[in-house]
N, C-alpha and C positions, 0 to 999 in steps of 0.2 A: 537580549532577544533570543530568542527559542529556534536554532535551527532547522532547515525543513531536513525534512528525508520521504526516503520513498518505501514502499510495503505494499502487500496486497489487500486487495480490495474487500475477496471472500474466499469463502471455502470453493475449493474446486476439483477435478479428478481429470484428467486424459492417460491414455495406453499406447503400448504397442507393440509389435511382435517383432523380437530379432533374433534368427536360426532356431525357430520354436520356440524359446524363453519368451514369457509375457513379463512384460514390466508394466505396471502403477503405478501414475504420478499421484499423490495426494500432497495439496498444499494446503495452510490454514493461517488468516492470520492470527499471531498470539503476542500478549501483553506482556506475560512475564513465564519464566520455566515451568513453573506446575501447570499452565497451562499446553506448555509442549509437552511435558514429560504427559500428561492425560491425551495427550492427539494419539502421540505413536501407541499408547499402550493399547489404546482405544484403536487402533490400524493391527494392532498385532494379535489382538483377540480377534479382530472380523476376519482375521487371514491367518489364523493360528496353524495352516496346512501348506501356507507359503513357503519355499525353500527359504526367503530373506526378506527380512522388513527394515531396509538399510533408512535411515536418518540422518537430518543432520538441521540443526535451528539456528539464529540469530537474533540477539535482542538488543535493542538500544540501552536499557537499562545496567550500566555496569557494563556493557563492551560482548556481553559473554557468547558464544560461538564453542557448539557442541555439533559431534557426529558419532555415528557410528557404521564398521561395516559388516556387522550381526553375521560373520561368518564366511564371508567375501575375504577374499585374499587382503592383506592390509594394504590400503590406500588405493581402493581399486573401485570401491564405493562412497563409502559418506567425505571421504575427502573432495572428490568429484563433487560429489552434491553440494558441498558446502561452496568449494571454488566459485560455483555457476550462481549463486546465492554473494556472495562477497562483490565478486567481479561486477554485478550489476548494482552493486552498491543498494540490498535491499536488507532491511531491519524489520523488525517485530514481527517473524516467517517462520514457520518449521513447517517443513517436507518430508514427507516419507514416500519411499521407492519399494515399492513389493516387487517379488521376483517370482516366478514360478517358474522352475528347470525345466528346459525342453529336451534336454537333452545330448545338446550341442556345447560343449566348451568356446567360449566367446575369447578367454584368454585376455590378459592382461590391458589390452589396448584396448579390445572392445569392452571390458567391462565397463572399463574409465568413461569411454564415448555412448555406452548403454545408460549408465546412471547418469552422466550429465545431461543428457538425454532426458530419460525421465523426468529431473527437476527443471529442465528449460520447458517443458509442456507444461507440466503442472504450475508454474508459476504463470504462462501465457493465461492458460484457461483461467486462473485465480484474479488476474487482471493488475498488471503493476498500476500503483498512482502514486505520486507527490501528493505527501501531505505538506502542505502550505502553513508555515504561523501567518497566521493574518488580524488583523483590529478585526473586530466586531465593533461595527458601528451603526450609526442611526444619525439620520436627519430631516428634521424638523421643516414645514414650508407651506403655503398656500395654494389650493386647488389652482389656481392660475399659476404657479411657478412650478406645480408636479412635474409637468412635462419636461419641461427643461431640466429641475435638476435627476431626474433619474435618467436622463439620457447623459446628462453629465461623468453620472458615479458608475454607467456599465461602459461612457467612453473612453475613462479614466483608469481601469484597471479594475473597478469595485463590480462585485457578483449582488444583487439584491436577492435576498432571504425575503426578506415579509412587506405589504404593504398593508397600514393602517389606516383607515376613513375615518374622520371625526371630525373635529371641527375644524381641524387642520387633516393634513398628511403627514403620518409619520413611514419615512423610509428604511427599511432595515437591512442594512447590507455589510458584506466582507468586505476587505481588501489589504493588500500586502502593505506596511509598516512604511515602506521606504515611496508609496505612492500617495500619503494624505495631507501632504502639507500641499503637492501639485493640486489635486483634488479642493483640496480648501481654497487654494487661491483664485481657482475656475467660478468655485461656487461664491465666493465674494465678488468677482466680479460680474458674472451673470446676475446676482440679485440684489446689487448694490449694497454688499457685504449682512444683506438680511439672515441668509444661509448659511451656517456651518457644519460640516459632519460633526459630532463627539463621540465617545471610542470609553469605556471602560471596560476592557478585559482584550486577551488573548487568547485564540485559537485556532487549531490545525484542522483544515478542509482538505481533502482532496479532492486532484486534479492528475484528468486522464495524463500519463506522460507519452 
């Protein structure tokens, strides 16, 4: 079975100013490296006047966790960014921190607490979720039993997708792997075992965390 993990939602940006220094959150989520490697390049051309376009990504795919601190003292930037990216346990993310000098030396502490910074806003505004493995499933029933069983499969743990009219009802809906044997035994007993979910396939839904 396919474990879940959490990521963000969508692309997103927030700011903010510390002792005149502006910083950029930019979050995005991405599938695999060329995907990161094209965000930041694509952050580094629209800010090509930026003092720093520090980075730093994680992908499910192969484990792999990349940064950088594009000119920032070592470990003062994309380490930061990356910790605050790990520590919440988020994959398939690359973040870029723009900088522009104010003028003020921030100094090793605050840089750490600037870019972590940055990448906690920008992953907020991006939206954390749990993707879920879940069945996709459907189940079959009669205009008279609709009510019942779809009150069953959202009391149950299941999210309904689609509902179909026709000569029957077909019900389409998710739910977690480890809730459809429960789910089946409600539905055989409310319809005198006429009901069952069936499931051919997996996949990952998110859900707000």
């Amino acid at each position: 079975m396919a474990k879940d993990y959490k990521t963000v939602l969508s692309n997103a940006k927030d700011e903010f100013v510390e002792k005149r220094s502006r910083f950029i959150g930019y979050c995005k989520p991405v599938t695999c490296e060329q995907e990161a490697v094209d965000f930041i390049n694509e952050k580094r051309s629209e800010h090509w006047n930026a003092t720093h376009n520090v980075y730093a990504y994680s992908l499910r795919e192969g484990n792999i966790k990349r940064y950088s601190d594009d000119g920032e003292p070592s470990g003062t930037a994309g380490m930061p960014c990356l910790d605050v990216i790990v520590k919440n346990e988020i994959y398939d993310v690359c973040v870029v921190v723009t900088r522009y000098f104010g003028g003020v030396l921030l100094g090793t502490g605050g840089l750490v607490r600037a870019y972590s910074h940055g990448t906690k806003i920008a992953l907020d505004a991006a939206k954390i979720v749990k993707m879920q493995n879940c069945l996709v499933c459907s189940a079959r029933c009669t205009y008279n039993q609709y009510g019942k069983v779809s009150a069953l499969v959202t009391d149950n743990g299941g999210a309904v997708d689609d509902t179909v009219y026709e000569g029957d009802v077909l019900i389409k809906f998710h739910i977690s792997p480890d809730l459809i044997s429960q789910l089946n035994k409600r539905l055989a007993d409310a319809t005198s075992g006429e009901v069952q979910a069936v499931s051919d396939e997996e996949k990952y839904y998110a859900v707000e965390v």
